[in-house]
Every structure is written in C-alpha cells, then in structure tokens.
C-alpha positions as CSV (number, residue, x, y, z in Angstrom):
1,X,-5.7,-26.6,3.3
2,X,-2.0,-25.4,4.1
3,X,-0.6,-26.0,7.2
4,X,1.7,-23.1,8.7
5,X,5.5,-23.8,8.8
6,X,6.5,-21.3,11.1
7,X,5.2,-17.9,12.5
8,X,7.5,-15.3,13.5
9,X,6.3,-12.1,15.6
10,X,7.4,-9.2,17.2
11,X,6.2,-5.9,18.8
12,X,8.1,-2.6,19.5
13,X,6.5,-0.6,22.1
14,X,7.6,2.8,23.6
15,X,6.5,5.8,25.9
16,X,6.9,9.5,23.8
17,X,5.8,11.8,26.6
18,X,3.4,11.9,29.5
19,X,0.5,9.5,28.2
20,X,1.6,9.4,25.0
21,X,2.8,6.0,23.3
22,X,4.0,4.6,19.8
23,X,4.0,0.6,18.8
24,X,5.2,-1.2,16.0
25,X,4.2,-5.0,15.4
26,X,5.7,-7.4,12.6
27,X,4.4,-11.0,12.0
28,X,5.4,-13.2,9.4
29,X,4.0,-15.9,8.9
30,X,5.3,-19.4,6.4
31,X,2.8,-20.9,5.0
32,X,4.9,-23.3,2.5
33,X,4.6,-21.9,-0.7
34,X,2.7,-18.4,0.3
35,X,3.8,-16.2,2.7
36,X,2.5,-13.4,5.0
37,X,3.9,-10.2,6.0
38,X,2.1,-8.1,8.0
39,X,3.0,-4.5,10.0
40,X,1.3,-1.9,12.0
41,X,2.1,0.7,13.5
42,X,-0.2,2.5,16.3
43,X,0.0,5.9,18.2
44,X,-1.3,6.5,21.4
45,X,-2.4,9.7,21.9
46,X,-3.3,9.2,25.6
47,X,-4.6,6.0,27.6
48,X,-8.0,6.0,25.5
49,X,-7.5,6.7,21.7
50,X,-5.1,4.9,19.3
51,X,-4.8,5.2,15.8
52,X,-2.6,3.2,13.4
53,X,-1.7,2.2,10.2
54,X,-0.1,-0.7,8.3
55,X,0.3,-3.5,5.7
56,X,-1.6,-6.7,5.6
57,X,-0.2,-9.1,2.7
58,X,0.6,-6.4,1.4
59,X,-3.0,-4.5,1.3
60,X,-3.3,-1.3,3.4
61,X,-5.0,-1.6,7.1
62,X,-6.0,1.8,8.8
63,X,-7.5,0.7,12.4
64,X,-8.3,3.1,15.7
65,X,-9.0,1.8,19.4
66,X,-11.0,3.4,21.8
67,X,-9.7,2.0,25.5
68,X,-12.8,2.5,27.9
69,X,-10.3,1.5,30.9
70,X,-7.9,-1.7,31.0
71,X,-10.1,-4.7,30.4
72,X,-12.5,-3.0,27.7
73,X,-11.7,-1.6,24.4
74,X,-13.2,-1.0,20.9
75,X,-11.4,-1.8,17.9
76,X,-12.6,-0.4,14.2
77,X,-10.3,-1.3,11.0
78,X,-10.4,-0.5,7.8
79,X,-8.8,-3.1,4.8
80,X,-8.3,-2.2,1.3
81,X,-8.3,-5.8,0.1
82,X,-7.3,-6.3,-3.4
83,X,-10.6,-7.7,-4.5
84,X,-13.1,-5.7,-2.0
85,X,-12.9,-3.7,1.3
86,X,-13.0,-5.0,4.6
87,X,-14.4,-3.1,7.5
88,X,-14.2,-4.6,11.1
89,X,-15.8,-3.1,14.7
90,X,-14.9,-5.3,17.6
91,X,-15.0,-5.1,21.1
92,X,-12.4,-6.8,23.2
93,X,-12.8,-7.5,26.9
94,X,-9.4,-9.1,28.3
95,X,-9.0,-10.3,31.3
C-alpha cells in the first residue's frame, strides 16, 4: 500500500448574480511514484441545484447536487473510468 506524501488543495468560490454561484476545486494529491490531479468545476444555478463537471486522474466526472436547505443535500456523479463507469447517489447531512 502507498502512503501519501503530500496533498495539496484548493477551492475558488464566487457569487455571479442574485443566487447564482460558480466554484472551482483543485487537489493534488503525491502519492510517491503516482500522482493525482483532480478538478471540478460547479455552477449554482440558485441555492438548490448545482451542476458540475471535471477531471478525476484524468477520467471525466459529471456530478449534480440537489440542496434541500443547509444541512441536507443529494449528490449524483457520473465517472467515466478508463476500465468501467462509475455512478454514485449520496446523501450528505452536515452539521
């Protein structure tokens, strides 16, 4: 098993217009000899839909949120792994 070396992130995130939003986030992640770059970007269309789209290792990720208020939120994304798909439905409740 390979142990990270070091794990760099960051997140853009600014308001467009009345409740509209946009967000950027870029991890990288060193894993000695493999590394991992992921980014997404996400629009907000208003304070319950997102949609967004970016690059996981290099395979496409397609993802949309549905916010029921501030704590709860559905999550559905979409991989396109090199081997196989990868399809994902979460539900996050945050505290």
């Amino acid at each position: 098993m390979k142990q990270s070396r070091g794990i760099l992130s960051s997140r853009y995130f600014a308001h467009l217009y009345d409740d509209s939003y946009f967000a950027i986030n870029v991890d990288y992640l060193d894993v000695g000899d493999d590394s991992v770059f992921n980014v997404l970007a996400n629009y907000y269309f208003n304070k319950h839909v997102a949609v967004g789209i970016g690059s996981n290792d290099s395979d496409l990720v397609i993802e949309g949120k549905y916010f029921i208020n501030d704590s709860y939120y559905f999550t559905a994304n979409y991989t396109d792994d090199d081997n196989y798909d990868v399809y994902n439905l979460s539900f996050v409740a945050q505290f």
